[in-house]
Every structure is written in C-alpha cells, then in structure tokens.
RODO-2510 file (C-alpha; in nm, 4 decimals, decimal comma):
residues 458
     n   res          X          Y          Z
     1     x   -16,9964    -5,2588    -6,7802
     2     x   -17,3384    -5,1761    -6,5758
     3     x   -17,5064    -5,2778    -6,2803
     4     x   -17,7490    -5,0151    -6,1804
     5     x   -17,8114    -4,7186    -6,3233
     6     x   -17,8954    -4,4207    -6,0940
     7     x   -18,1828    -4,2497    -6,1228
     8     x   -18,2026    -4,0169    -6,4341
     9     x   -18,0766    -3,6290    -6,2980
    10     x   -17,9554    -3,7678    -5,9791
    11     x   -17,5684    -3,6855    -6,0367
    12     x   -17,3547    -3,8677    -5,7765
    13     x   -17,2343    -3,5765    -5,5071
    14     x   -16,7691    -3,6272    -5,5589
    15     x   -16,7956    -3,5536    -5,1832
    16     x   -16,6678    -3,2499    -5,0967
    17     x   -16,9031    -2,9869    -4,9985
    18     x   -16,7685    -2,5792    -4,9993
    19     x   -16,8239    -2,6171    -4,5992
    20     x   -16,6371    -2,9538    -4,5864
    21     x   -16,3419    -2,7475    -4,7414
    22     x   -16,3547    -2,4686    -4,5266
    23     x   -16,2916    -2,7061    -4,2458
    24     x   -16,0383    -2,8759    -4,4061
    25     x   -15,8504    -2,5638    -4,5015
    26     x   -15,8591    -2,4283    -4,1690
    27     x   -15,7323    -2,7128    -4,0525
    28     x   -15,4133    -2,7232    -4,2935
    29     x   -15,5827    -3,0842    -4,4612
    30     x   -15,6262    -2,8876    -4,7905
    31     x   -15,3841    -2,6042    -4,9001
    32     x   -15,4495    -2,6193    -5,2662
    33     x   -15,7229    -2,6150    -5,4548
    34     x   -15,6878    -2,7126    -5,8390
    35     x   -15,9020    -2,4923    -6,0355
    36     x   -15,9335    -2,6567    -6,4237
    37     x   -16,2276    -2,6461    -6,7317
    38     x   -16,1838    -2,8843    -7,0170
    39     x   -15,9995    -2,7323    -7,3940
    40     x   -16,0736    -2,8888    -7,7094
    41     x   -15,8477    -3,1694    -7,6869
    42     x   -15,9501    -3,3242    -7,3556
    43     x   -15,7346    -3,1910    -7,1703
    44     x   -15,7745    -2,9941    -6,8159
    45     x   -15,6473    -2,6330    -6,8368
    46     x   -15,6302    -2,3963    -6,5147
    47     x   -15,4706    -2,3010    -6,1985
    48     x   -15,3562    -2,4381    -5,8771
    49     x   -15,5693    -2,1282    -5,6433
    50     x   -15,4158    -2,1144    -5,2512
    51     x   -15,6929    -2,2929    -5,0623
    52     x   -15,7295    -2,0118    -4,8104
    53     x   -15,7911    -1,7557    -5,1118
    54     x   -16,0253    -1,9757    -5,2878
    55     x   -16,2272    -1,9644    -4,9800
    56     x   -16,2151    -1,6028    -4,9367
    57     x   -16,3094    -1,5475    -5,3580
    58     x   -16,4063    -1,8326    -5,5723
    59     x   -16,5846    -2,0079    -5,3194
    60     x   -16,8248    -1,7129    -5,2962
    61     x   -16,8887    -1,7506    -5,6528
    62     x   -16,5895    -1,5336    -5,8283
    63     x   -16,4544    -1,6729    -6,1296
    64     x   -16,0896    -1,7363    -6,1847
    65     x   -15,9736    -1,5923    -6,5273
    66     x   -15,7777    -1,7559    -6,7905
    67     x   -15,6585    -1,6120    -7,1374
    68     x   -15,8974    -1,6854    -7,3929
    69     x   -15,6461    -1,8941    -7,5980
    70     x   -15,6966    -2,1971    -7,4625
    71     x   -15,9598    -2,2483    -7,6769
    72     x   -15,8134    -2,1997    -7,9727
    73     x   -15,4471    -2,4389    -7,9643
    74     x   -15,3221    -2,7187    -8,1177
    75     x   -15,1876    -3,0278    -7,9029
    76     x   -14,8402    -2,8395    -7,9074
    77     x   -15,0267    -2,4843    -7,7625
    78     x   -14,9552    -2,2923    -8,0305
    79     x   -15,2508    -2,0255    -8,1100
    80     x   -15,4121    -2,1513    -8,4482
    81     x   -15,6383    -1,8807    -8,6861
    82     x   -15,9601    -1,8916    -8,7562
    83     x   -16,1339    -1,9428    -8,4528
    84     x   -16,3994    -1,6337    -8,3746
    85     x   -16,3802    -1,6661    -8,0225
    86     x   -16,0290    -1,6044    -7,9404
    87     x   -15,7511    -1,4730    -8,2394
    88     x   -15,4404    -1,2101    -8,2794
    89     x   -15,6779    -0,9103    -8,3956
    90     x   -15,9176    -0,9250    -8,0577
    91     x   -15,5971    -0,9391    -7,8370
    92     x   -15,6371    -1,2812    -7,6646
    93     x   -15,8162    -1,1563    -7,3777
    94     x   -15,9386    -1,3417    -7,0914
    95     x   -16,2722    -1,5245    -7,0357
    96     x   -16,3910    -1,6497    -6,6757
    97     x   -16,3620    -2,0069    -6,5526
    98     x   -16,6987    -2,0132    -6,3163
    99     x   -16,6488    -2,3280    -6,0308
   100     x   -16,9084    -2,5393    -6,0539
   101     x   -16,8946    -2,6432    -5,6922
   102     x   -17,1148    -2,9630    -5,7516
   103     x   -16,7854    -3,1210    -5,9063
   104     x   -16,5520    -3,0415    -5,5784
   105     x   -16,3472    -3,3287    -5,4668
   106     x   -16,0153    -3,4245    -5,2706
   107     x   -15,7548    -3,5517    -5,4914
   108     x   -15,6301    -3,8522    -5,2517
   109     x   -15,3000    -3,9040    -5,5143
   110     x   -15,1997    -3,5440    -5,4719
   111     x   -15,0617    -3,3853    -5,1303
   112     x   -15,3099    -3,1561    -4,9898
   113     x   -15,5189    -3,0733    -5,2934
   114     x   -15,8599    -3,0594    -5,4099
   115     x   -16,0201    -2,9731    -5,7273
   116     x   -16,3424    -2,8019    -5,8957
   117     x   -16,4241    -2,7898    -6,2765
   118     x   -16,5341    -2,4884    -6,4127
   119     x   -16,8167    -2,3894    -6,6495
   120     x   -16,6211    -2,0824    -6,9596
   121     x   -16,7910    -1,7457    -6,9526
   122     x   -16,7707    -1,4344    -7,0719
   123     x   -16,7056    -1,1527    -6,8246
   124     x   -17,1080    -1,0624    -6,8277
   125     x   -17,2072    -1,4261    -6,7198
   126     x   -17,3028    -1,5845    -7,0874
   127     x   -17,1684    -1,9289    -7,2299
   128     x   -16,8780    -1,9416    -7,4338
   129     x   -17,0741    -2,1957    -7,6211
   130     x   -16,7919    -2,3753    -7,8276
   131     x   -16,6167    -2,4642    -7,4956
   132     x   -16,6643    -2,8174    -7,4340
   133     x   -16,8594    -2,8070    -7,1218
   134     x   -17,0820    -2,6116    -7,2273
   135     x   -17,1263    -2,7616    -7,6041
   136     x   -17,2810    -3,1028    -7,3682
   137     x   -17,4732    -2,8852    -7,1548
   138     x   -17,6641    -2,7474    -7,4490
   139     x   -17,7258    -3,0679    -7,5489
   140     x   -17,8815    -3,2150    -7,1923
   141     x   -18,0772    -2,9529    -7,2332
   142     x   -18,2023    -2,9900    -7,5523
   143     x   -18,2776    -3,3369    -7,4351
   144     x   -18,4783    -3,1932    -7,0888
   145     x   -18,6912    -3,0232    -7,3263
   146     x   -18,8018    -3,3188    -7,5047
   147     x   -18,8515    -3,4968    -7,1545
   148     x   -18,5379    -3,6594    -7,1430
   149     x   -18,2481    -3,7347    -6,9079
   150     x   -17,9758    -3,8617    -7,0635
   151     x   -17,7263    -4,1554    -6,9010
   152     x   -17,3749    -4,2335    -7,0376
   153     x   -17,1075    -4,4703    -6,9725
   154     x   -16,7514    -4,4523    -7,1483
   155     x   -16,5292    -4,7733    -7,1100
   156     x   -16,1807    -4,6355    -7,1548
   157     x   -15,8923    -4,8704    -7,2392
   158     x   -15,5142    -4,7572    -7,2258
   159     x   -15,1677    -4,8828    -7,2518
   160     x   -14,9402    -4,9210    -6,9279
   161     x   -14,5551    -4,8913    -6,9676
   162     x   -14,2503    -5,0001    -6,7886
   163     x   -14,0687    -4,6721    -6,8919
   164     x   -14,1715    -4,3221    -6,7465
   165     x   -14,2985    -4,0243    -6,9438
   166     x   -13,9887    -3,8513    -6,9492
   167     x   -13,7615    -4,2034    -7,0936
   168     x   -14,0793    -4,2419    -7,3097
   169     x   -13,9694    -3,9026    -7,4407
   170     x   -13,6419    -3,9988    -7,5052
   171     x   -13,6730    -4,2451    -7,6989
   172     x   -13,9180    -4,0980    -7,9039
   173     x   -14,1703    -4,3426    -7,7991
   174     x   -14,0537    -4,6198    -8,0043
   175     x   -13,9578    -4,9702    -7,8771
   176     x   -14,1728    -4,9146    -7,5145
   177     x   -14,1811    -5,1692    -7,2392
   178     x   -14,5793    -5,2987    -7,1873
   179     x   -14,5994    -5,3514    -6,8502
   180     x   -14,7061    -5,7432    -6,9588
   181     x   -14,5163    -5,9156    -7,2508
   182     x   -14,8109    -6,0777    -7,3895
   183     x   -15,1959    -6,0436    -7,4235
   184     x   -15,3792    -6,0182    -7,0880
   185     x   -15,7203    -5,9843    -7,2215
   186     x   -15,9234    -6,1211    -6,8630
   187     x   -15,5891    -6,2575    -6,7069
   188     x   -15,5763    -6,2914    -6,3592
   189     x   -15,1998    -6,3528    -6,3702
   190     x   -15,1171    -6,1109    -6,5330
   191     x   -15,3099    -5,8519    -6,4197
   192     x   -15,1488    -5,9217    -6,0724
   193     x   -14,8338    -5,8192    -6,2274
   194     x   -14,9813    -5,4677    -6,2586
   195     x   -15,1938    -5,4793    -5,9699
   196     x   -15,0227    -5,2723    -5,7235
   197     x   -15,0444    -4,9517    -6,0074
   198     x   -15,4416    -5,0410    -6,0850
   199     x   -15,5592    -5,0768    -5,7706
   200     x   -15,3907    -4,7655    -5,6556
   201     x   -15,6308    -4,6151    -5,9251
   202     x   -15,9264    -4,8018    -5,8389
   203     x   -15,9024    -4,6964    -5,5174
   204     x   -15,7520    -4,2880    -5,5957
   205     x   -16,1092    -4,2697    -5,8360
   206     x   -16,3057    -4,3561    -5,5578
   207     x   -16,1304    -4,1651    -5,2889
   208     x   -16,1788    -3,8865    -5,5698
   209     x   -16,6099    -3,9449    -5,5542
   210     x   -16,5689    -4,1721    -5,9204
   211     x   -16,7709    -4,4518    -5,8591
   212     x   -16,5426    -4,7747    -5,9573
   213     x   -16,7111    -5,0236    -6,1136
   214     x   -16,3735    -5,3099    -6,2493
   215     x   -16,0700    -5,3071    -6,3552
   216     x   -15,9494    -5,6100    -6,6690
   217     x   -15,6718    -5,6406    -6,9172
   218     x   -15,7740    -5,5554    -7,2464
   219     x   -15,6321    -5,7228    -7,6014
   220     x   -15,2880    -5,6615    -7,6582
   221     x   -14,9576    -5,6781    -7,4498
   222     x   -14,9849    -5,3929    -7,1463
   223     x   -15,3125    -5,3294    -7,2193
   224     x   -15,5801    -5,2284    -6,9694
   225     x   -15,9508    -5,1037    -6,8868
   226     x   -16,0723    -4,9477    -6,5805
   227     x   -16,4781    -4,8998    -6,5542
   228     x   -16,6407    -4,6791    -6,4148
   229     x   -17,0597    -4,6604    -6,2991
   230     x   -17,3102    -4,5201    -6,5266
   231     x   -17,4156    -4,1261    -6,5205
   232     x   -17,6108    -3,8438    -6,6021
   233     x   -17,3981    -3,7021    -6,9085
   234     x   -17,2115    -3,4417    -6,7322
   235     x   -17,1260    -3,5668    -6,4669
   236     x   -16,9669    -3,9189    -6,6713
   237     x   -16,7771    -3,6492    -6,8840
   238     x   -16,6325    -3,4898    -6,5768
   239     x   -16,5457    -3,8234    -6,4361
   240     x   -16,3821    -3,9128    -6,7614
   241     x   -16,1822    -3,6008    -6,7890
   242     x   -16,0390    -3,6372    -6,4024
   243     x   -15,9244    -3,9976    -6,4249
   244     x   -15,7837    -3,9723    -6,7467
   245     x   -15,5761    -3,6500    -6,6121
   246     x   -15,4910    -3,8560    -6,2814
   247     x   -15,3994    -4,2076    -6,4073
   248     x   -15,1491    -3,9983    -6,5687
   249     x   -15,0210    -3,8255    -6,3020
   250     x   -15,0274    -4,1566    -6,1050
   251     x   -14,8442    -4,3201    -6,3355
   252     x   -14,5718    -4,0443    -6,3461
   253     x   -14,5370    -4,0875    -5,9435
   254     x   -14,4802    -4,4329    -5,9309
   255     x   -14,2465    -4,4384    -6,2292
   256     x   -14,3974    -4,5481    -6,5662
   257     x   -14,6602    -4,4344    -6,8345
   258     x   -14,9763    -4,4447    -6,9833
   259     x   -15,1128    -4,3350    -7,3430
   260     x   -15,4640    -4,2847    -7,4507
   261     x   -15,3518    -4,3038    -7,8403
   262     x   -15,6169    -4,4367    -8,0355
   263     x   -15,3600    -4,6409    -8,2549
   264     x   -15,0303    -4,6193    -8,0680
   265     x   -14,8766    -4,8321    -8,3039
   266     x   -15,0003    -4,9820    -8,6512
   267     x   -14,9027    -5,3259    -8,5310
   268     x   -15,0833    -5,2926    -8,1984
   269     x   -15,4856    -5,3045    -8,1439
   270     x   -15,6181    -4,9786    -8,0684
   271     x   -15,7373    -4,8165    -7,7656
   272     x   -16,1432    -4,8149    -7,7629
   273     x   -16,3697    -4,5631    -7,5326
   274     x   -16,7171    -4,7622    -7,6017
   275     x   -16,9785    -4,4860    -7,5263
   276     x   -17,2991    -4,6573    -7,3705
   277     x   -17,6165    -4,4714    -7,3303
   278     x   -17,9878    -4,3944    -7,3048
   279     x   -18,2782    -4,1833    -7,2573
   280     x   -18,4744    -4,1461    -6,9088
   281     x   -18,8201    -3,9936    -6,8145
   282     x   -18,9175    -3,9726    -6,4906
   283     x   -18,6696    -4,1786    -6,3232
   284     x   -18,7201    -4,4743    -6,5602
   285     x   -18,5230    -4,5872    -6,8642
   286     x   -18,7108    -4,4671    -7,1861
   287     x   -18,5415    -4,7489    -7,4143
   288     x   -18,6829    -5,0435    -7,2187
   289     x   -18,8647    -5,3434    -7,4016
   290     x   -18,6664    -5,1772    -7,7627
   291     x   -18,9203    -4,8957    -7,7368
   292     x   -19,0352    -4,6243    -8,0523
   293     x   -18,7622    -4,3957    -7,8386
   294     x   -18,4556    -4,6495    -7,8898
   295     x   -18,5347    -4,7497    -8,2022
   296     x   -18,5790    -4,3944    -8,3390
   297     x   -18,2615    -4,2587    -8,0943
   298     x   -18,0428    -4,5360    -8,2487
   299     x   -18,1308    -4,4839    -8,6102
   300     x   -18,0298    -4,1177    -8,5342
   301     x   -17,7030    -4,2536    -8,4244
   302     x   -17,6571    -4,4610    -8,7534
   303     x   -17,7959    -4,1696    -8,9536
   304     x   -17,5865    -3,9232    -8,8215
   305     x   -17,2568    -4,0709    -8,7356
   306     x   -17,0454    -3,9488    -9,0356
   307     x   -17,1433    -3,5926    -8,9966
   308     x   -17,0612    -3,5733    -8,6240
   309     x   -16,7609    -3,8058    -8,6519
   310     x   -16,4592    -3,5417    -8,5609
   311     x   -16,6300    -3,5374    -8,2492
   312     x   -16,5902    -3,9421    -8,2613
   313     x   -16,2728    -3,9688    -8,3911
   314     x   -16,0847    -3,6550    -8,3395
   315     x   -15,7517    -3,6876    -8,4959
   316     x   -15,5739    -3,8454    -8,7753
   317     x   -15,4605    -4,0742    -8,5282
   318     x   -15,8364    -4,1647    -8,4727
   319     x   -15,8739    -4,3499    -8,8018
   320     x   -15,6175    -4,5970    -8,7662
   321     x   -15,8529    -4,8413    -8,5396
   322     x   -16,0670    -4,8633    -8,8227
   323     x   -15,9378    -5,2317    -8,9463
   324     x   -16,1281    -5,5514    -8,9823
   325     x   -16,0654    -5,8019    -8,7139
   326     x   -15,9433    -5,5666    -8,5072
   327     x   -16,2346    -5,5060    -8,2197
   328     x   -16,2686    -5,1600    -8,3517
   329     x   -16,5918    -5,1180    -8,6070
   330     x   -16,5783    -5,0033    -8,9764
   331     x   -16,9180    -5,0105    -9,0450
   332     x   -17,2049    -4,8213    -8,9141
   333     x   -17,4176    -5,1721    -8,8404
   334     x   -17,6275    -5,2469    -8,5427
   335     x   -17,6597    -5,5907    -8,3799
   336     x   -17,7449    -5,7690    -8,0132
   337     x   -17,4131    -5,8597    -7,8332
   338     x   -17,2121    -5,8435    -8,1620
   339     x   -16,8924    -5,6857    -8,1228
   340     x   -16,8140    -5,6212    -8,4719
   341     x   -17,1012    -5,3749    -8,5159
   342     x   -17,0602    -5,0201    -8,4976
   343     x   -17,3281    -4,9889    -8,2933
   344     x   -17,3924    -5,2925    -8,0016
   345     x   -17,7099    -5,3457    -7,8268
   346     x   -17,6710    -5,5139    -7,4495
   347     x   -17,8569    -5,5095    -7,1451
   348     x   -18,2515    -5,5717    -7,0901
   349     x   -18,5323    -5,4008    -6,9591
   350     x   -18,4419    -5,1120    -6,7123
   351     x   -18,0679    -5,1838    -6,7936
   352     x   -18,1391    -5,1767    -7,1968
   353     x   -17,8537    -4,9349    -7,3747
   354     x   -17,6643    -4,8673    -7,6949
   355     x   -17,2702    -4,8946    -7,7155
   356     x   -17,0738    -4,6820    -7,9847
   357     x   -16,8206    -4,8685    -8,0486
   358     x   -16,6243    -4,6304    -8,3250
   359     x   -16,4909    -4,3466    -8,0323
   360     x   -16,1400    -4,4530    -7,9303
   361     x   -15,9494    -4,3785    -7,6203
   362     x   -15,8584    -4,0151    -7,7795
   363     x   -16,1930    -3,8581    -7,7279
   364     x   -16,2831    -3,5553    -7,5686
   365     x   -16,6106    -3,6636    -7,3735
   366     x   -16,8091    -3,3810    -7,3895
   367     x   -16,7974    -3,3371    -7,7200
   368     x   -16,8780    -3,7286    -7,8228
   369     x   -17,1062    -3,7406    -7,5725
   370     x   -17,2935    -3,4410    -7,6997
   371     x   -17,2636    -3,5399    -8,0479
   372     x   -17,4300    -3,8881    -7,9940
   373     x   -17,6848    -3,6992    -7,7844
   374     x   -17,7982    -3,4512    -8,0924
   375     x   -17,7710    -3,7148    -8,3413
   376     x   -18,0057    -3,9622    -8,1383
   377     x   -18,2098    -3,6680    -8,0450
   378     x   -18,2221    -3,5597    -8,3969
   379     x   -18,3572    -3,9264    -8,4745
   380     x   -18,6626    -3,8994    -8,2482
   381     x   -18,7436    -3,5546    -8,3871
   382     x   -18,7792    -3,6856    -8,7316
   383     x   -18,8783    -4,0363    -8,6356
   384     x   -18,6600    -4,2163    -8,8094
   385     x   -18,7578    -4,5825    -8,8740
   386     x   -18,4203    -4,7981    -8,7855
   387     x   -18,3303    -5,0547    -9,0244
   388     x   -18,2577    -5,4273    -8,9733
   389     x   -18,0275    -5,5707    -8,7052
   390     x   -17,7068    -5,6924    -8,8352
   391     x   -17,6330    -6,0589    -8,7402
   392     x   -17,2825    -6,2355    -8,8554
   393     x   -16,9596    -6,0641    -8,9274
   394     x   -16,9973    -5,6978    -9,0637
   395     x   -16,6350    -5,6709    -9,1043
   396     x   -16,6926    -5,8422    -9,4185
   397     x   -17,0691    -5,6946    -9,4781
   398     x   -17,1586    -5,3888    -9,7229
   399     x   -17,3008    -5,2078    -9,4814
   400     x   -17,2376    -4,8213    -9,4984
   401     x   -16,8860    -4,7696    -9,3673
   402     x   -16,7468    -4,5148    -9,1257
   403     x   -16,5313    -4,2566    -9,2160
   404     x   -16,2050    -4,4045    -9,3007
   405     x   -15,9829    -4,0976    -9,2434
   406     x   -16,0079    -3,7449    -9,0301
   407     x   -16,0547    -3,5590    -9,4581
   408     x   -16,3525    -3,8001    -9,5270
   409     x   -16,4970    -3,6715    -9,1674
   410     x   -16,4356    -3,3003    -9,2340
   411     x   -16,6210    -3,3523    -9,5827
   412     x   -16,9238    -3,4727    -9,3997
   413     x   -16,9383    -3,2067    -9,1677
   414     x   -16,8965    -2,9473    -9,4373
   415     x   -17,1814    -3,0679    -9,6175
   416     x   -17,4310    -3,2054    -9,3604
   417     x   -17,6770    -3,0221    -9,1835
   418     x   -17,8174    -3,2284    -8,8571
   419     x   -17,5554    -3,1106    -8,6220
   420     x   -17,5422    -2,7422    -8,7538
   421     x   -17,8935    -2,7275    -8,7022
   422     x   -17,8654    -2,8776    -8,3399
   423     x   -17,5335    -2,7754    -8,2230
   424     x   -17,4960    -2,3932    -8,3420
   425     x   -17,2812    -2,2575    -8,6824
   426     x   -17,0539    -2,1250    -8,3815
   427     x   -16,9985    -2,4591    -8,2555
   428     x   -16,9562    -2,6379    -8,5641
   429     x   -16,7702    -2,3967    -8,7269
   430     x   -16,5087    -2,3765    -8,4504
   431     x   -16,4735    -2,7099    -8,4428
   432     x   -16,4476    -2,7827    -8,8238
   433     x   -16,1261    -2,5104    -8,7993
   434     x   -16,0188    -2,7238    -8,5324
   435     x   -16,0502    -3,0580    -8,7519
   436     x   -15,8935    -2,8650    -9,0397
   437     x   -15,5855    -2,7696    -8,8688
   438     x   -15,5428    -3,1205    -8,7479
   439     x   -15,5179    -3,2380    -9,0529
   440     x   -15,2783    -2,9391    -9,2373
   441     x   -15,0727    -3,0169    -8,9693
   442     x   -15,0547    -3,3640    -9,0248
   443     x   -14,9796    -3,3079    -9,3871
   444     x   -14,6865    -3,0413    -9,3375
   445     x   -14,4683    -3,3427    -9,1489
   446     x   -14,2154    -3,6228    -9,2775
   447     x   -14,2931    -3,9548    -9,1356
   448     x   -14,0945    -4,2590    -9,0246
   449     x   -14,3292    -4,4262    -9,2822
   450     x   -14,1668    -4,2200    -9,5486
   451     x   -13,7933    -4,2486    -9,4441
   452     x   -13,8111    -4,6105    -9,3691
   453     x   -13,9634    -4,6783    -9,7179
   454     x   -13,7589    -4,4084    -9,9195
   455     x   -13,4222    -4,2933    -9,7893
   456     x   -13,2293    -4,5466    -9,9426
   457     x   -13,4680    -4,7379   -10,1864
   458     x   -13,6312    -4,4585   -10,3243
***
C-alpha cells in the first residue's frame, strides 16, 4: 500500500491556495465553492457558498453556519435524543463551520466548483469537541505532546454496479449487477472492463490534490480498491472523506453505483478499510527496527480494541465481516504478513507499520483513526508489554475475539475506562447514544430474514 512516507507534520498542500481562487473566481473558472465538515456517520454536510461571496466573507475567515442538528441524526436525518450538544429543549440552534483553508481544492468531476472542509465551533470560537474533526484533532495532539506525529493510511475497498443509484433504489437493492461477473481479485482483464470508471477516479483524486497511489480488484464479483499515499492523520481522514463522497458522485454521472457497506450481502465478502499507521519524531519513523514505541503502541491497540470498537465497526452492519475465512479478522491476534490476524505487521525499517484489519469500508475516519491513536497512545503511557506474535491460522486459534455484534461493543464501552479517560465523557458519551440508537433502531424493524423464514412456514 506504501512507498514513501512523507515527512511526519508535513501535510501534502490539495493545491489551491485562497489567492489561486481569487484568480480563478474572477476569472469565471470557479463559481462555486462547496463548503462541508464531516457528521457522525461519515458523511459531508454543508453548503454550496457563491464563489464571489466566499471571497468577500469566508475567505477572510467568517464561518458559514449550519443548524446544530447535524450532529445529532440517524442515517435517515431524523433528530435522535440524548445528545447534549444539540436536542428539542435548547432549540436546535446553529454552530459555525470555520474553513480550514489548508484543505481547499478544485473538484475536477464537478463544473466550476471547489471545496474547503471546515473545523465545528461554537459562536465564541471553542471546539464542539464530539464533532468528528475535532474528536482526531484532540487526539494528534495528545500525540504532539508525547513527541509524536502520527501517519495513517486507510485502504478502502467498495463494490461497483451496473445499475445507478436511483434503479438501485428501486429495486430495493436486491439482485444488483457487479460491474464483473466473477472474482477479479488482481485481474488485469477484468479490471479493464471497469477501467474507463477507475481511472476517471484515479485521475479526479489527483486533480483533487489526493495523492494516488493504485487501483486493483478486490475478492468478490465487482469488487474494487483504490489506494491512496500515506499521511499525517488529518489530512488521510480528509482525503478519505472527499473520495468516498466523490466516487459516489462519479459514479452517479456516468450511470452506475457504488456502496461502502461493510457486508452488502451475507453471501458476499465484505468491504475492508485496513487502517495502517505509526508514530514519528522528528521526521523519522518511531516504530523502526520493532522499537519499545511499536511494541508498546500495538499492545495498546490489542488492549484496547473492544472498548473503542463502535468507532471500528460502527453499525450493526459492521459485524457481519466478522467470519472465518473470510479476509476480515475475528480475533484480536498480531502476526508478520498474516492476513488472518487482527492486527498485521508489514513493511521494514523507515517503512515499518501496523494494519487494523477489523475497520470495514463503513467507517467514519476520524473517529477510527482517533480511536486507534488513543488506544496505542494509551499503550505507551502504561507501557504495556505486547504478547507473542501469532503465526498459523487464527481463524481457528483461541485468541481473544473481537466483538461479534454492535451490543457486545456498546457493553465494552459502557464499562471500560481507557477511551473515557483519553477521549472526554462528552465524546464518549455522545457517541455511546449514537451506538445505542443504532442498535434500537435496528431492533424496531422486520427483516427479509424473518419473512423469508416465517411467512409461510412459521
């Protein structure tokens, strides 16, 4: 997945500076600048701002308000209880989306258009500190404290469709088209069937200031990976969040679709996002030669992953990967080059890195990445010794297992105490009534499962 990292705190510039759009305004190249922060889901939320205006306001470091609700919806926007920062009895009022103007970038697959992500205020200037953004940010930081930079890679695989989002739709995505018939896993052949789509989003990233790294197909029928180059934390999370938004788009303009599901389907393998990182200091990585730092960041990871897995595995959905055989871990092993760890050791020396292999294609980035970054964190504090390396097949091993479903993951939230103590109560309790809703609402519905097994049989 990596080549060269760059050096630690040395975020790659997307390429558009606020002068560079002032030109380009005034010359009628950009009229529309997309304005968007990150909700609890993933998604981008915000406004399409007239370029000319953003120039006259944002630009000069207004914010751009949006109604404090966003951070507190389900999938289908509906306001949910419980959440501190934003309810019924305070009004849903408005909070500030501040441009961070590092992040501004031409959209090349949209007419006209750039775009800026945005740090969530209040109106005097603090944090909202549960919004996504600024949950990793807290955790960087935690991290500069202790000397460290950290780097992160996510690897995230999809499924491509013949039909489009809205035929998708109507058939209530059952019986989908893959855009290949049969496993393409490293198929040149087959890949060229879907070549003209990927390469117009290899090429859209980069024109967008993501650094492209390859492009494969993955295990199953229609299945595909696009890779992107290693980061500094936030800005791999902000890449993440902009190519998952505009592979979608992408895929709507040229006529077909794309899903992110973990577990789209119970026969299908699931969609991964293997989360790769490590610690720098002073422009050097910390973990080389398997270093007191790696070891003790890792066993964090191992230590920790239960507790912070809704921020792993965010939905009910999430749990499905979790099979043997299936590419997708179940236990919380660690192990050299062995893919049916939870936790896989590659590279050497200067390029030396863990990969999480439990987050699936679902995840919101800043929030995994900041959980793996408190949990490792959380390891060197206490120097935690790391057990043995794994070596065979730890599908079939007794080593500790993952969560198996979103409950078990609430449960070992509720009761731990590592991430309270380095995320917040405010962040982990917002969160938790996030997790919690996710999984009322799951229980509240009637599933094919259920009518195909009892309507007439039971």
């Amino acid at each position: 997945m990596l080549t060269k990292e760059p050096a630690a705190g040395h975020a790659r510039k997307p390429g558009l500076s606020t002068e560079q759009l002032g030109v380009a305004v005034k010359a009628g190249d950009i009229d529309t600048v997309v304005v968007a922060f990150t909700d609890m889901q993933g998604r981008l939320m915000g406004k399409r701002v007239e370029a000319e205006y953003f120039m006259e306001t944002a630009a000069h470091g207004e914010a751009v308000e949006g109604c404090n609700y966003l951070l507190a919806l389900d999938m289908e926007m509906d306001p949910v209880p419980g959440y501190k920062i934003a309810n019924w009895d305070s009004g849903y009022g408005d909070f500030d989306m501040q441009p961070d103007m590092g992040t501004l970038r031409r959209i090349p697959w949209l007419e006209a258009t750039a775009l800026v992500l945005c740090d969530v205020a209040w109106h005097d200037g603090t944090p909202v500190r549960p919004s996504p953004r600024q949950v990793l940010r807290a955790q960087v930081e935690r991290a500069r404290k202790l000397g460290f930079e950290p780097m992160f890679g996510s690897e995230l695989e999809f499924y491509l469709f013949k039909e489009t989002f809205a035929e998708a739709h109507a058939k209530g995505y059952n019986n989908l088209t893959p855009s290949v018939p049969y496993i393409l896993d490293y198929h040149v052949l087959a890949t060229s069937y879907d070549e003209p789509f990927i390469r117009a989003v290899r090429n859209g990233m980069k024109g967008a200031g993501i650094p492209v790294e390859s492009s494969k197909g993955e295990a199953w029928p229609g299945q595909q990976e696009i890779n992107f180059r290693f980061s500094d934390a936030v800005t791999m999370a902000d890449n993440h969040v902009i190519y998952k938004n505009g592979i979608k788009e992408m895929a709507h303009q040229r006529g077909c679709s794309v899903t992110f599901m973990a577990k789209p389907d119970h026969t299908w393998i699931g969609s991964s996002c293997h989360v790769h990182s490590s610690l720098w200091r002073e422009g050097r990585n910390a973990f080389d030669g398997e270093s007191p730092t790696f070891k003790q960041y890792l066993a964090g990871h191992i230590a920790g992953a239960a507790e912070i897995a809704i921020f792993l595995a965010p939905n009910v959905n999430s749990y499905k990967r979790y099979a043997a055989a299936s590419w997708a871990p179940t236990t919380l092993a660690w192990g050299h080059d062995n893919r049916t760890c939870g936790f896989r050791i590659v590279g050497h020396g200067q390029h030396l890195r863990t990969e999480s292999r439990i987050p699936g294609a679902d995840v919101n980035p800043y929030l995994t990445f900041a959980a793996l970054i408190a949990a490792g964190l959380s390891g060197i504090e206490q120097k935690l010794e790391l057990g043995p390396e794994f070596k065979g097949n730890a599908y079939e091993s007794d080593v500790q297992r993952f969560p198996h479903t979103l409950r078990e993951a609430i449960a070992a939230l509720e009761k731990g105490k590592m991430a309270r103590k380095a995320m917040g109560d405010d962040v982990i309790d917002h969160y938790l009534n996030y997790a919690r809703t996710e999984q009322a609402l799951f229980d509240k519905v009637v599933t094919n499962y259920e009518r195909e097994r009892l309507f007439e049989r039971g």
